[in-house]
C-alpha positions as CSV (number, residue, x, y, z in Angstrom):
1,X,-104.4,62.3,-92.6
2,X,-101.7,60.2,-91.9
3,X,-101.0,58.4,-88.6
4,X,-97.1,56.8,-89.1
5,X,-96.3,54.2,-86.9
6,X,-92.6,53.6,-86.2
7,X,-90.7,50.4,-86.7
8,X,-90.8,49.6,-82.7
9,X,-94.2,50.6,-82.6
10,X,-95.1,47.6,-85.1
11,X,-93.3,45.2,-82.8
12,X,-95.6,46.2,-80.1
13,X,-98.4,46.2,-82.0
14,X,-97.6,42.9,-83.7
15,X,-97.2,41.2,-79.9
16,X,-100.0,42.7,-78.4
17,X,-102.2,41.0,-82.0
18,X,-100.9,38.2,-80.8
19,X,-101.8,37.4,-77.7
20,X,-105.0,38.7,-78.8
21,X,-105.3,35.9,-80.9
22,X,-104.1,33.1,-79.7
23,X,-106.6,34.0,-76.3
24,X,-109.4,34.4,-79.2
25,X,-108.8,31.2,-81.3
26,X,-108.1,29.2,-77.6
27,X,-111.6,30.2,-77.0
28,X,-112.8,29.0,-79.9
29,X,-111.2,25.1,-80.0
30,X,-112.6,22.8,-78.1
31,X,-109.9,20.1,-77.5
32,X,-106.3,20.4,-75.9
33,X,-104.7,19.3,-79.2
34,X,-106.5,22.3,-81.5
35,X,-106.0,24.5,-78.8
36,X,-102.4,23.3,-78.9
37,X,-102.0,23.7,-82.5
38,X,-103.9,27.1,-83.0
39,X,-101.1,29.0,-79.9
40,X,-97.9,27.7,-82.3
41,X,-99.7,28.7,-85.5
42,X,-99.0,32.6,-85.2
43,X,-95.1,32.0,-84.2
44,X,-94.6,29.6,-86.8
45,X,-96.4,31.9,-89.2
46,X,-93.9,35.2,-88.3
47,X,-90.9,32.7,-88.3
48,X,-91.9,31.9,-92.0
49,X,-93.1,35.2,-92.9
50,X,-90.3,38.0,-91.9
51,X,-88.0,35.9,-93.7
52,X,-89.9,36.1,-96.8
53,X,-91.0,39.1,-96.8
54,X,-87.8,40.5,-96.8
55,X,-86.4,38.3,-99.4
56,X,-89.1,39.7,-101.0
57,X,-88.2,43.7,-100.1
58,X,-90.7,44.4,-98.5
59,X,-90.6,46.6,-95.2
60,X,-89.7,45.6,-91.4
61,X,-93.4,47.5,-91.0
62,X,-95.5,46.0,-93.5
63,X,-94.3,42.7,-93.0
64,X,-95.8,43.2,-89.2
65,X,-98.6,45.1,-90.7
66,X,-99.5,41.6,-92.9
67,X,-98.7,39.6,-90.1
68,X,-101.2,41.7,-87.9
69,X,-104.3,41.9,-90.6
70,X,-103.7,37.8,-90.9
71,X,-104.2,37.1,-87.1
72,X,-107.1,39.6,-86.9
73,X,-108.8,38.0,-90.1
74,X,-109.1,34.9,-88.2
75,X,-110.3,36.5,-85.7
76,X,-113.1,38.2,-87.5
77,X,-113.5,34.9,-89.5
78,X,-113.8,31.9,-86.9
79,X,-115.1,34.0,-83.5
80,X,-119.0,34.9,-84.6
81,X,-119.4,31.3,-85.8
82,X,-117.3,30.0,-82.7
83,X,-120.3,27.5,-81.4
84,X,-120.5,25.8,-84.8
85,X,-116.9,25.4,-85.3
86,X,-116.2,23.9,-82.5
87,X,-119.0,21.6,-82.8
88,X,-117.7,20.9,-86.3
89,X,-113.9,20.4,-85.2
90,X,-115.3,18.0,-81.9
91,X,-117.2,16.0,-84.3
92,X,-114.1,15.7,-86.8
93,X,-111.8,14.9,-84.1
94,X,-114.2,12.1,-83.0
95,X,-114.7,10.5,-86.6
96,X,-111.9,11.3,-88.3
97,X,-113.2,8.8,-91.6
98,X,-116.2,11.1,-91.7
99,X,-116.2,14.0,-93.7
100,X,-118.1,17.2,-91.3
101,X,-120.1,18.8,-93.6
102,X,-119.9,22.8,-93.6
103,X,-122.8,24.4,-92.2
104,X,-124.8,27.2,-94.3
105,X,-124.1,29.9,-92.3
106,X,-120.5,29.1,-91.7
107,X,-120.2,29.0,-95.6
108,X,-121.4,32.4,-96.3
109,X,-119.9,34.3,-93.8
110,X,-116.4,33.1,-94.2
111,X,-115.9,34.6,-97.5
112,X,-117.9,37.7,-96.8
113,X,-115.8,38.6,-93.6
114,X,-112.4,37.6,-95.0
115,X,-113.5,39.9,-98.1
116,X,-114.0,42.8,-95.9
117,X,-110.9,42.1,-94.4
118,X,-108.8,42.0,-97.0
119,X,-110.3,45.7,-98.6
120,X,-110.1,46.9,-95.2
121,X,-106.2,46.4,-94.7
122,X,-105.9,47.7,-98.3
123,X,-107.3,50.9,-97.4
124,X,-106.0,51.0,-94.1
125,X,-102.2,50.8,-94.7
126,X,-101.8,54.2,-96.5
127,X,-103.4,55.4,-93.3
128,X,-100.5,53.7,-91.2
129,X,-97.1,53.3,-93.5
């Protein structure tokens, strides 16, 4: 079963990711200056990433498709251990000589989710090239 989505439909997709994200990882930081840092992230990221990509060959499509499964890994990774990050990134931001230790949970989870991620877009873009 294959579900193609067109070129324009990967534009729309790839806006409507990200707003999704930048609402999502808003939520999750707890001062002006992350919050301000974590909206410019995903433009800078496609600025730097369509270029590439292409110099690289790969398609308009998958190049959104990358850019899409990267915003929605963050997502996955930083918004079920939301509390403790931003207690982490307060805490940094308040003593910046101090290294914040990572917390247990935090440590496991991030490469578990990002893992599943990452076999989830592989076996999800035959599905939508």
């Amino acid at each position: 079963m294959s579900a193609h989505v067109s070129r324009d439909g990967w534009v729309l997709i790839a806006g409507v990711v990200t707003i999704v994200h930048v609402a999502a990882m808003r939520w999750c930081m707890p001062t002006p200056k992350t919050k301000q840092r974590i909206t410019l992230a995903p433009f800078v990221g496609l600025i730097l990433l369509v270029p590439n990509a292409m110099v690289k060959g790969y398609s308009f499509s998958f190049t959104l498709y990358l850019y899409c499964c990267v915003l929605l890994g963050f997502i996955v990774l930083l918004v079920p251990v939301r509390k403790k990050i931003m207690a982490d990134t307060l805490e940094q931001e308040q003593k910046p000589w101090d290294k914040v230790p990572l917390n247990t949970a935090t440590l496991y989870w991030m490469p578990i989710s990002i893992t599943v991620c990452i076999i989830g877009a592989v076996l999800l873009w035959p599905v939508l090239k």
